[in-house]
C-alpha positions as a Markdown table, in Angstrom:
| # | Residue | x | y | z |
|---|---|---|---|---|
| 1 | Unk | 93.7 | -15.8 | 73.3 |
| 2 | Unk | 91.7 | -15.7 | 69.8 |
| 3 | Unk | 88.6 | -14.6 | 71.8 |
| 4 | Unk | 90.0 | -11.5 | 73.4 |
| 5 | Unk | 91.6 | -10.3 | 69.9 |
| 6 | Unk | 88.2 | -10.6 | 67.8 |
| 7 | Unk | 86.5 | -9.1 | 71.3 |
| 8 | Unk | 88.6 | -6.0 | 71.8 |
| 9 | Unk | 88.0 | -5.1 | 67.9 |
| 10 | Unk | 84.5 | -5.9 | 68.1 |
| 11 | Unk | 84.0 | -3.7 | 71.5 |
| 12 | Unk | 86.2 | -0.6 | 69.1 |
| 13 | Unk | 83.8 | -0.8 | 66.5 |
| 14 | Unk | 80.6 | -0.5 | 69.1 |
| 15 | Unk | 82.5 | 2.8 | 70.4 |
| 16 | Unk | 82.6 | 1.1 | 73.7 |
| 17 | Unk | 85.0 | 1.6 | 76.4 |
| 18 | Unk | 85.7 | -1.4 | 78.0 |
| 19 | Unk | 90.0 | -1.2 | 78.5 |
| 20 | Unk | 90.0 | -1.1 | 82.5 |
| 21 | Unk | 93.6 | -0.5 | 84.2 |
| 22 | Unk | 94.3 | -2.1 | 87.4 |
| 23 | Unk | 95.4 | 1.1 | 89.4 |
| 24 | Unk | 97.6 | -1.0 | 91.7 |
| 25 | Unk | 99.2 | -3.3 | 89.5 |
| 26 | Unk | 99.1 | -1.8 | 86.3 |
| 27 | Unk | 97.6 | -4.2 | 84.0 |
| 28 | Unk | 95.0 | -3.5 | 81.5 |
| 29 | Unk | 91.4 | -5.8 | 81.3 |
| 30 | Unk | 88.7 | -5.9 | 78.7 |
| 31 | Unk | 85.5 | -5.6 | 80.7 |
| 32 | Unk | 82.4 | -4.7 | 79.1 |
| 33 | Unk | 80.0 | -6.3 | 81.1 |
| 34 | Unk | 77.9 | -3.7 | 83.9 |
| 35 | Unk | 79.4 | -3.9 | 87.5 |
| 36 | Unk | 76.4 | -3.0 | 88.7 |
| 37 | Unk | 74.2 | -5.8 | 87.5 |
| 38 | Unk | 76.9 | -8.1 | 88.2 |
| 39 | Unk | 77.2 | -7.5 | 91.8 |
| 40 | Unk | 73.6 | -7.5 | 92.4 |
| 41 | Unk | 73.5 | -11.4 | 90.6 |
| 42 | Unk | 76.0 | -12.4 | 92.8 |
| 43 | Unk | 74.8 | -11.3 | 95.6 |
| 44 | Unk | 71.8 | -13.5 | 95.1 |
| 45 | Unk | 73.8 | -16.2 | 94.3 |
| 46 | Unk | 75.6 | -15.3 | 97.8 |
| 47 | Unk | 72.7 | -15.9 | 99.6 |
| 48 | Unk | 71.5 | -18.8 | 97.7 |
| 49 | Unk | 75.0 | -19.9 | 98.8 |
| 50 | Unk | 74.5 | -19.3 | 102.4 |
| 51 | Unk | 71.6 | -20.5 | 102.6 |
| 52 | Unk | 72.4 | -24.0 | 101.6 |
| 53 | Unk | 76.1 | -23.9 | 104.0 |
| 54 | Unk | 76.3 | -23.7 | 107.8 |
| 55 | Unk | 77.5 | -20.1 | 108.5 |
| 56 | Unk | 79.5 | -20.0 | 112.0 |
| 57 | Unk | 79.2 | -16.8 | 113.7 |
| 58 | Unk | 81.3 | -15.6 | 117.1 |
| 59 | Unk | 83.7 | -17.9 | 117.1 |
| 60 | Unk | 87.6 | -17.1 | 116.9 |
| 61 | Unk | 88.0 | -17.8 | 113.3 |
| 62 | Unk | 84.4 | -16.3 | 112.2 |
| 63 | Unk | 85.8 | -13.0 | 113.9 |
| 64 | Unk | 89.2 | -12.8 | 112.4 |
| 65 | Unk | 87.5 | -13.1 | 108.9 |
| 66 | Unk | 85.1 | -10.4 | 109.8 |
| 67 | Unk | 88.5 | -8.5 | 111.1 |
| 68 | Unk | 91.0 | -8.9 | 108.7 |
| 69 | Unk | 88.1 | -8.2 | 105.8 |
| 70 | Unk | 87.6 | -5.2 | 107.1 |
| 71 | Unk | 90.9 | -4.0 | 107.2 |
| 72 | Unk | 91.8 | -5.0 | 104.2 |
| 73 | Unk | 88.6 | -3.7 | 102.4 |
| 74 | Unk | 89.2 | -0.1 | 104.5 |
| 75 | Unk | 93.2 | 0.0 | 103.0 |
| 76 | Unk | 91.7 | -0.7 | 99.1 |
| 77 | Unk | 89.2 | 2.4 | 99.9 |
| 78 | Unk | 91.8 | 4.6 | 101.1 |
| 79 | Unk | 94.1 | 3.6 | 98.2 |
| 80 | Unk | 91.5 | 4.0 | 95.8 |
| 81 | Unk | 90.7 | 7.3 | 97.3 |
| 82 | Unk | 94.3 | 8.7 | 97.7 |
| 83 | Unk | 94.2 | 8.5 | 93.4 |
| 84 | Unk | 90.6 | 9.7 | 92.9 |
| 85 | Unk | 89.3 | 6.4 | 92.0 |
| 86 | Unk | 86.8 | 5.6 | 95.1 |
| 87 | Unk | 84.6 | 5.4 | 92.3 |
| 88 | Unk | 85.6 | 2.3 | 91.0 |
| 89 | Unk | 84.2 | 0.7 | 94.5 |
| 90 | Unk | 80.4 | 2.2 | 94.3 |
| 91 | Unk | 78.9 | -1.2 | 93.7 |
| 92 | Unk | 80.4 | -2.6 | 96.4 |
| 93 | Unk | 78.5 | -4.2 | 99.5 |
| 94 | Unk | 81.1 | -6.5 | 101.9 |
| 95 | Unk | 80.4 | -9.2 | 103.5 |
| 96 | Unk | 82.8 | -11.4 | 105.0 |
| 97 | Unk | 81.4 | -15.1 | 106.5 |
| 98 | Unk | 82.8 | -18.3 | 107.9 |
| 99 | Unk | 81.3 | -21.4 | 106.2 |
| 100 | Unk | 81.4 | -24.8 | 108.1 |
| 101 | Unk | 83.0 | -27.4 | 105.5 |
| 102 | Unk | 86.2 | -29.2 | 105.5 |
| 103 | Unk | 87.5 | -27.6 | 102.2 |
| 104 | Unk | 90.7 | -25.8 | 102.0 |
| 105 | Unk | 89.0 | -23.2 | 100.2 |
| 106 | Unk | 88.0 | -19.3 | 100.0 |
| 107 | Unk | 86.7 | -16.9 | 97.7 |
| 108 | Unk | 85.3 | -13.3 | 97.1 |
| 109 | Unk | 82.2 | -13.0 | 94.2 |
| 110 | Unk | 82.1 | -9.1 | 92.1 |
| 111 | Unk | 80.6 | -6.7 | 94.5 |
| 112 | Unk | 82.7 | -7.6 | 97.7 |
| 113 | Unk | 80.7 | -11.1 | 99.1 |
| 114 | Unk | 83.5 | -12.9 | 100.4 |
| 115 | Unk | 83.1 | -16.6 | 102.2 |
| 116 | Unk | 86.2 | -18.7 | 104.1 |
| 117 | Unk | 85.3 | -22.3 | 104.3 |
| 118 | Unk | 86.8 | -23.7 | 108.3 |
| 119 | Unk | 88.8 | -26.1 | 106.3 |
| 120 | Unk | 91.2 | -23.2 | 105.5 |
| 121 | Unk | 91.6 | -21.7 | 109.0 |
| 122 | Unk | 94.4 | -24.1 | 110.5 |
| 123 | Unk | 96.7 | -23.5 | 107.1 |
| 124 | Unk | 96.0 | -19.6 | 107.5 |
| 125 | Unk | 97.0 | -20.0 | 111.4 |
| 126 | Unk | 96.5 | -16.9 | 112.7 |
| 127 | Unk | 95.8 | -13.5 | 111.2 |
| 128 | Unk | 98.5 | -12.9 | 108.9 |
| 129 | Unk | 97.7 | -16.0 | 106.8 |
| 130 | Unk | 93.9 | -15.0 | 106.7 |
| 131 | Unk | 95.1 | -11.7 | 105.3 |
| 132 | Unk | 97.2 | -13.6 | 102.5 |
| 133 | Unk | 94.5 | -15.6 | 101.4 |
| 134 | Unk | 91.9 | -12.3 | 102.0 |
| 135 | Unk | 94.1 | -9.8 | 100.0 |
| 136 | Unk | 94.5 | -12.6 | 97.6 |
| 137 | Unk | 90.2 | -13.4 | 96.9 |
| 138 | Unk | 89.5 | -9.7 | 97.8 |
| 139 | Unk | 91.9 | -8.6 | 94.5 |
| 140 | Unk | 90.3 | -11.5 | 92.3 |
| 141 | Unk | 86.7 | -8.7 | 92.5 |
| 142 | Unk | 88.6 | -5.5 | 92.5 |
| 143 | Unk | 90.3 | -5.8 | 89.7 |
| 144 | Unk | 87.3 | -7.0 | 87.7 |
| 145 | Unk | 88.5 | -10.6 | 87.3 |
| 146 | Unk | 85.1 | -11.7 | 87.1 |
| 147 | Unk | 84.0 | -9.3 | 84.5 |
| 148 | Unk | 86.1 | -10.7 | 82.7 |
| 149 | Unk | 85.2 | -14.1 | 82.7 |
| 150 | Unk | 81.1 | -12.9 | 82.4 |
| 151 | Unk | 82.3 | -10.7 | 79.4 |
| 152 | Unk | 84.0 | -13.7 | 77.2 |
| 153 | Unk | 80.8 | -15.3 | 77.9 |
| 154 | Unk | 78.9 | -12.9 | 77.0 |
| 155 | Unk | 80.4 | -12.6 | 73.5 |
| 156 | Unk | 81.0 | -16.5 | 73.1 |
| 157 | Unk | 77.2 | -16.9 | 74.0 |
| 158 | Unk | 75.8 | -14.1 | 72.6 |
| 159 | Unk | 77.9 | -12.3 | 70.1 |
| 160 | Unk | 77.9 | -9.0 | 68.9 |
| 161 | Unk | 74.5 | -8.5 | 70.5 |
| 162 | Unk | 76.3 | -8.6 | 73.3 |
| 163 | Unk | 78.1 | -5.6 | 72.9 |
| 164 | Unk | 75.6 | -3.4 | 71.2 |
| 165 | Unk | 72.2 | -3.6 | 72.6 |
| 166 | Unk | 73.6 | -5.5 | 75.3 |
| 167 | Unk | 72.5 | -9.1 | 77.4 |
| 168 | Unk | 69.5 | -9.0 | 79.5 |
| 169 | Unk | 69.4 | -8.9 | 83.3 |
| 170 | Unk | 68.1 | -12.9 | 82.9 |
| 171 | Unk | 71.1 | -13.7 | 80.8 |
| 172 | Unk | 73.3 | -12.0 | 82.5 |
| 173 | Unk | 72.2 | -13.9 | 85.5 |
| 174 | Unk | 72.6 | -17.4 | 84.0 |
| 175 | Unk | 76.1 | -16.0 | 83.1 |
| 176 | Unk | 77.1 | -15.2 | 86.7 |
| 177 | Unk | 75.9 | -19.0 | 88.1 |
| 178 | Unk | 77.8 | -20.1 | 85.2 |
| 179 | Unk | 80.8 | -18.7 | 86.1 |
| 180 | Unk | 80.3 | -18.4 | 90.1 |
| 181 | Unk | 78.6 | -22.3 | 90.6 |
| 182 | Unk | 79.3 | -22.0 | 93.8 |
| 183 | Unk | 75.7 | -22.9 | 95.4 |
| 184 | Unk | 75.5 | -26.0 | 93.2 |
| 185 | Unk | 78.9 | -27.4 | 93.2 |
| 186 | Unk | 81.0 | -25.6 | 95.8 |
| 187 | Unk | 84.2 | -24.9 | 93.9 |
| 188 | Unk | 86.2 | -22.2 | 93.0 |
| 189 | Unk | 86.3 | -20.2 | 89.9 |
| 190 | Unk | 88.9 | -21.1 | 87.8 |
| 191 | Unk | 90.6 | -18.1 | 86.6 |
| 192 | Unk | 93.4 | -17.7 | 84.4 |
| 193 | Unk | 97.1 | -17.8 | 85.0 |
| 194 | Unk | 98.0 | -14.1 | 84.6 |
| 195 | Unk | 94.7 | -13.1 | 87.2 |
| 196 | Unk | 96.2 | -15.5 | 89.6 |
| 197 | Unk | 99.3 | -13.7 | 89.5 |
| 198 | Unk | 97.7 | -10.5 | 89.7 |
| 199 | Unk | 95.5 | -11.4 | 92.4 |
| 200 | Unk | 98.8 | -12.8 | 93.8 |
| 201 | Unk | 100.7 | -9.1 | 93.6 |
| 202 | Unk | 97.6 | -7.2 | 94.4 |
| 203 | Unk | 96.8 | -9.3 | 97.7 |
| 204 | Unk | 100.6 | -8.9 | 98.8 |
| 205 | Unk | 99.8 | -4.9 | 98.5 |
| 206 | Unk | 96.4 | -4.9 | 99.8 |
| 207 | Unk | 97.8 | -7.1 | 103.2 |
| 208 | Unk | 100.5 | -4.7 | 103.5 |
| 209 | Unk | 98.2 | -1.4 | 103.1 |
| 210 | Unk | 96.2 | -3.0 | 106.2 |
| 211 | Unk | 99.2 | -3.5 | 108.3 |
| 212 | Unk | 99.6 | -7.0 | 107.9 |
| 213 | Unk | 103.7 | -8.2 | 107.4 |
| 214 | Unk | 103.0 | -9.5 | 103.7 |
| 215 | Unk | 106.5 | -11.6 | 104.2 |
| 216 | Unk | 104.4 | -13.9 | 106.1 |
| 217 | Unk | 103.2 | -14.7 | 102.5 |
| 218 | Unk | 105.5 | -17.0 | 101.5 |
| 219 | Unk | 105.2 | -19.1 | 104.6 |
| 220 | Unk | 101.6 | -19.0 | 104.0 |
| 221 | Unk | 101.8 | -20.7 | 100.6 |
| 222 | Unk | 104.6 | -23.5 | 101.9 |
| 223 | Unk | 102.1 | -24.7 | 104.5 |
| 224 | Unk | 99.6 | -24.9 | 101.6 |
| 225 | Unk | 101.5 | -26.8 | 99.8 |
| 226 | Unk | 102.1 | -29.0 | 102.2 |
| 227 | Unk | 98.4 | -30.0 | 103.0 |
| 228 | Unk | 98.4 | -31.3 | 99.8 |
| 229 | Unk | 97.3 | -35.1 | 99.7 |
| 230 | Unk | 99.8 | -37.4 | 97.5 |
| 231 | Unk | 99.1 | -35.3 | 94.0 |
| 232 | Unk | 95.9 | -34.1 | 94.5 |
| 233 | Unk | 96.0 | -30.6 | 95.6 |
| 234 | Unk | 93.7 | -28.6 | 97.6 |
| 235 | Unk | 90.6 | -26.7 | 95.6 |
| 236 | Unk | 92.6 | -23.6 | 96.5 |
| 237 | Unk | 95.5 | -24.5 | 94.8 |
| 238 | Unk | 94.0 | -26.4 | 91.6 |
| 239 | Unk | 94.4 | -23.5 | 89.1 |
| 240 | Unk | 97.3 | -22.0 | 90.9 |
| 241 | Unk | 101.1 | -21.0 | 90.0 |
| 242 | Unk | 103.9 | -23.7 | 90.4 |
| 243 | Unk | 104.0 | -22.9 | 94.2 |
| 244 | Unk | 108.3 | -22.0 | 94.0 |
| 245 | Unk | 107.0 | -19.8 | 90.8 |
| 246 | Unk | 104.4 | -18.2 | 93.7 |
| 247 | Unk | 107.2 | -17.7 | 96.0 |
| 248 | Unk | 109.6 | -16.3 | 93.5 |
| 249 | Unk | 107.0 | -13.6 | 92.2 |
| 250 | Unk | 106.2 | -12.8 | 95.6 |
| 251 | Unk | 109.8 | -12.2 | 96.5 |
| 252 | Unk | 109.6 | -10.0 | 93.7 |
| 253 | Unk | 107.2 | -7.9 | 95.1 |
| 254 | Unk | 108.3 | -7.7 | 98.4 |
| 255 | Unk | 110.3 | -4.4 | 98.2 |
| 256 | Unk | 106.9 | -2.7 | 96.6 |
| 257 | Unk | 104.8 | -4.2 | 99.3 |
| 258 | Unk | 107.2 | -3.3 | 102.5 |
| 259 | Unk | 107.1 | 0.4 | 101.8 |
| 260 | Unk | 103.1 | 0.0 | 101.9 |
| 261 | Unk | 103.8 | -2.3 | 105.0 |
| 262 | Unk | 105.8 | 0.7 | 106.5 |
| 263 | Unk | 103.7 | 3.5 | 105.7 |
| 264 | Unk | 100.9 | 1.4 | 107.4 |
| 265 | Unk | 103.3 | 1.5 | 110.6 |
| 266 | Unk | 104.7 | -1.8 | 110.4 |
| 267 | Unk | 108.1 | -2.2 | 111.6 |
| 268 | Unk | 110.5 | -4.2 | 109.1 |
């Protein structure tokens, strides 16, 4: 993309270091906006979220989100730990909630604020699917997917400025709702093909690190598929890969994700 070319000389010519490596998949993300301020817009626009939605608490399905979050987020802080990059995770603040609202839909903002709408539930039928689609919205903030999207709108709104001096916390915030309208409109972020494909790999990991069998994955995917209605497919799936593509890479990275799955415990 044109954008990321002119951006990545721009940011070399600031002196600023914005090349971030995914430490579990490998693949390298210009990022330059600040983590920090980013988490803290999100999480306002979390609660502005909340606030507007009907959050179930103690039932079944509001537990095994809370459960499965938690697992997964305490594996991605002991991997992160185990190669001295625990670090990375300082700005984050979890929270895991069940939304009442018929869409087959999840997501995770920067900063770890993670919502499941009860639409999603009976695909994910049990926990194993919830920690597909969990590992899958959890990797979307770890590995600074939405940094990504703020930073190209930060330099397509603001230009240079944007790298030198640097937006302003209102800007910035403008930039978040612009790219998280999830307290307006209720949708998912559309992110690009190769972050779908990491969040894709990096979920598969992530479930197996908790001690989830990620070869429930695939099964996962083929009953999302099939809630599809004629050829309009579910919010979850708009911006997704070719579903036998999905299941190909995640065959792929099966091998990779049983040793994780074993050295969790779990028997193959």
């Amino acid at each position: 993309m044109k954008i990321i070319k002119i951006s990545a000389l721009a940011i070399t010519a600031f002196g600023i270091t914005a090349c971030v490596t995914n430490p579990v998949t490998g693949r390298s993300s210009i990022q330059i906006a600040n983590n920090s301020q980013i988490a803290t817009a999100a999480a306002a626009e979390y609660r502005t979220t909340l606030s507007g939605a009907k959050v179930v608490t103690g039932t079944a399905d509001a537990n095994r989100v809370k459960n499965v979050g938690a697992k997964i987020k305490n594996a991605a802080y002991a991997y992160y730990k185990s190669i001295g990059r625990e670090s990375d995770l300082a700005n984050y603040s979890w929270e895991f909630n069940l939304i009442q609202d018929a869409q087959l839909n999840a997501w995770c903002m920067p900063g770890g604020k993670v919502a499941f709408y009860t639409g999603i539930m009976p695909i994910c039928k049990d926990e194993n699917g919830v920690a597909v689609v969990m590992g899958h919205e959890v990797s979307h903030a770890l590995a600074g997917h939405g940094n990504e999207r703020v930073s190209q709108a930060m330099i397509a709104q603001y230009g240079s400025s944007a790298l030198g001096s640097g937006t302003s916390n209102s800007q910035l915030i403008n930039i978040v709702k612009q790219v998280y309208p999830y307290a307006s409109q209720g949708v998912l972020l559309k992110y690009g093909r190769s972050q779908e494909l990491e969040a894709d790999q990096m979920g598969l990991y992530l479930m197996a690190m908790a001690g989830y069998d990620p070869r429930t994955s695939t099964s996962f995917w083929q009953r999302m598929e099939a809630a599809s209605t004629g050829n309009r497919a579910p919010e979850f799936l708009s911006t997704h890969p070719n579903p036998q593509n999905r299941i190909s890479d995640l065959n792929a990275n099966m091998p990779k994700a049983l040793e994780y799955y074993k050295a969790a415990g779990g028997k193959l």
